[in-house]
N, C-alpha and C positions, 0 to 999 in steps of 0.2 A: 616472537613478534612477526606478524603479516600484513605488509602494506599491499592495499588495492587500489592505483593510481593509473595517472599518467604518464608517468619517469619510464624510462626506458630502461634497459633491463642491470647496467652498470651503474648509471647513478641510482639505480634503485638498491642496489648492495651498498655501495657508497653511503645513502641515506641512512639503512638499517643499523649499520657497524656505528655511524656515528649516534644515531637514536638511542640505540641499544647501551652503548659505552655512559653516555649521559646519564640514563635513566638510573643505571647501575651507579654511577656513583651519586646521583641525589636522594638515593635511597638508600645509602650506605652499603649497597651490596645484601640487603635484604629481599630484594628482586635482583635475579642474576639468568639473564639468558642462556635459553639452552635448546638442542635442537631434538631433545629428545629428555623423555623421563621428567615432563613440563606439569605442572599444577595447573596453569592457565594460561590462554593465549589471548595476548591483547591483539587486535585488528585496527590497524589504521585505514579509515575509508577518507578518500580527497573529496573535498568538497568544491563546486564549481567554483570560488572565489578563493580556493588556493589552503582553505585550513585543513582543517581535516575532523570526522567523528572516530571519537576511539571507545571499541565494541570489547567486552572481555567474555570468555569464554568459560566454562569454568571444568575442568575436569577428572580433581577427585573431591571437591566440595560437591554435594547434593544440589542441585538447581528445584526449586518447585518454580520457580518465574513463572511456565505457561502447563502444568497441571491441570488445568480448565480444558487443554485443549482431549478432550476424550475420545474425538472422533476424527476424522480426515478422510478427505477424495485423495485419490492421484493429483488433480488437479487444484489441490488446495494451497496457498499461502505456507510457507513453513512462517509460525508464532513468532519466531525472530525475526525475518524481513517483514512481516507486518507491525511489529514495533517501532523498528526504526525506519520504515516510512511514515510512522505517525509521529516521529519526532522530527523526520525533516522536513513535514509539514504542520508543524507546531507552531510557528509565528502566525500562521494564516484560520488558525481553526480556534472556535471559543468557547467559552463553555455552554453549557446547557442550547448547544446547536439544536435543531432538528434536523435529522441525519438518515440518508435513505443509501442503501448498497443494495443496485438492481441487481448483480449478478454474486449475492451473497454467499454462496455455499456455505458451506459447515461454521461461520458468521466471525473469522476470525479479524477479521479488516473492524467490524463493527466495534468488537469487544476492546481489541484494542485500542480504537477509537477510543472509546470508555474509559479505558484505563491511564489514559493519558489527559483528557480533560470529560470532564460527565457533560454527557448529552442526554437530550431527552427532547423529546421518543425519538425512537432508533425503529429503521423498518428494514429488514430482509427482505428479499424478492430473489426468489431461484426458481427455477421451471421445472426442478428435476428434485421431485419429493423426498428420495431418501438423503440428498443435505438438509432439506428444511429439518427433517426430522432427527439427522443428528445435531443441525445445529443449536434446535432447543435445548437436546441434552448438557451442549457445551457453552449453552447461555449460564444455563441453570449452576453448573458446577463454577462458573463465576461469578455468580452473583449480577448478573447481569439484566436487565427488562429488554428486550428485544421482539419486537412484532413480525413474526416470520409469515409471509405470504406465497404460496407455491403458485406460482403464475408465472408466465411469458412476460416480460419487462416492457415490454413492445404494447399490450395488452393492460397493462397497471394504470388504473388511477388515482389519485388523493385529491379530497376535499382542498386541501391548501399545498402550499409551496414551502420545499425544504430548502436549508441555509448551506446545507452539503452535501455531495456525493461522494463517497470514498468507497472504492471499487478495484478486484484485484479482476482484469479485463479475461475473457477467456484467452486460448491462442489456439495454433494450428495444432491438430492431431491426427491422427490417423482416419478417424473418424469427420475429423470436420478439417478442410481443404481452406486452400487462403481466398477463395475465391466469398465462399460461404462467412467466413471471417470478416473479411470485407462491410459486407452487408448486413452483418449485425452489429459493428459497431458505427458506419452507415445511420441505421435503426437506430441507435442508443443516442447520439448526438443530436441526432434531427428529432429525438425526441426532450433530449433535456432540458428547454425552455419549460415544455408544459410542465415539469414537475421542482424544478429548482428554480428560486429567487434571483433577480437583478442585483447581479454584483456577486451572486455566490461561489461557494468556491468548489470545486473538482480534485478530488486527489483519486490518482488513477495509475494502477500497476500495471507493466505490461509486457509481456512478452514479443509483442507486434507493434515495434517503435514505428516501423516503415508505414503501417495501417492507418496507425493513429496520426501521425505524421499529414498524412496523404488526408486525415479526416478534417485536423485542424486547417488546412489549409481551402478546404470548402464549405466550411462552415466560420464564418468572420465572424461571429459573435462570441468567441471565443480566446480570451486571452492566457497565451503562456507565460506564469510567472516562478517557473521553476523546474528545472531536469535533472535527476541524479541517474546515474547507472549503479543497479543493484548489487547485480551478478552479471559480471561479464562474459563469462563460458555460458551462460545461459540465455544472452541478451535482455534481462528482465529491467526496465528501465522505471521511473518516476519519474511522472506530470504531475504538477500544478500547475489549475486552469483556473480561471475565473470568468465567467457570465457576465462579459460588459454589458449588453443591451438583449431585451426580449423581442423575436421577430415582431413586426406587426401583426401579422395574421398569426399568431400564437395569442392564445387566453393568459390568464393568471388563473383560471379555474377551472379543472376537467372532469367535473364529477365526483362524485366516492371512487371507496375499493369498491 
């Protein structure tokens, strides 16, 4: 068992022995912890109001769960943190959305989207062609419809206005400095009127809590209704945002693709 919380580092042993001791006898000792030589690890993640999501691992059962996924950047979502951020923003998302991921890569944010409640249509937008193009591959092996468009997000237009954005954010790399960072999520917000609905919702992964942070706080049309921390050794966090009000000088309509 592996809890990822708040507790400090005593009561967080304290926690486990008594979890662990419990679980053990309401299963009659059919599940028996161990710290080695394990079939599966269950994970307890804290959830801001104190419960918790419990994630199981599996590893000498065969997992296909994300099989679909055939391709990957360095820079992509691992298939499992894109799941359960689509479960921990699952009270806020519905079905048959229209559903737009500016900075889709290899399209696993979407898919999973998908697989958690059906949308329709679902649109990709990456800048950097060889995701578009693995991500059709790994539309395809999921049975997925997804309209991939290799463009600059900055640059994008649609006929109408979508009900979601769900988006795993870029971050800093070697290649791209916080400065640059900055300013394209800067770009990305000051653009999300023109292509998302009044009152829609934002689910957004990120690596660059401080960015995003510093963004919602200059952009008031923007309401936060939700933060989890993913991965703590990696800083990768979850927003839920919601689109209170369209600027005035924003349209509802910006053209086609």
């Amino acid at each position: 068992v592996e809890y990822r919380g708040r507790l400090a580092m005593d009561k967080k042993s304290d926690f486990l022995r008594k979890f662990t001791r419990t679980l053990e006898a309401m299963t009659g000792r059919q599940l028996i912890n161990s710290t080695s030589d394990y079939e599966v690890e269950l994970r307890l993640l804290e959830k801001k109001d104190g419960g918790y999501v419990p994630l199981l691992k599996l590893y000498t059962l065969p997992d296909e769960r994300f099989s679909y996924r055939k391709n990957a950047l360095s820079s992509s979502i691992a298939p499992a943190n894109a799941a359960l951020v689509m479960q921990l923003a699952k009270p806020w998302l519905k079905e048959n959305a229209q559903v737009l991921d500016p900075f889709c890569g290899v399209g696993t944010m979407l898919i999973e989207r998908n697989f958690l409640k059906p949308a329709n249509p679902m649109y990709g937008v990456d800048i950097f062609r060889e995701a578009i193009e693995k991500g059709r591959e790994n539309a395809e092996a999921a049975g997925v419809l997804i309209n991939y468009i290799n463009r600059d997000f900055l640059d994008f237009r649609h006929e109408y206005l979508f009900d979601e954005i769900v988006s795993n954010l870029p971050g800093v790399t070697r290649t791209k400095d916080m400065e640059q960072i900055t300013r394209l999520y800067e770009g990305f917000f000051k653009k999300v009127p023109e292509v998302l609905k009044e009152n829609g919702i934002l689910v957004l992964y990120t690596p660059e809590e401080s960015i995003l942070l510093y963004c919602l706080k200059k952009f008031s049309y923007l309401e936060r209704l939700g933060r989890w921390v993913i991965n703590e050794r990696e800083g990768s966090v979850l927003f839920v945002l919601k689109l209170i009000e369209i600027p005035t000088c924003q349209t509802e309509t910006n053209g086609v693709i």
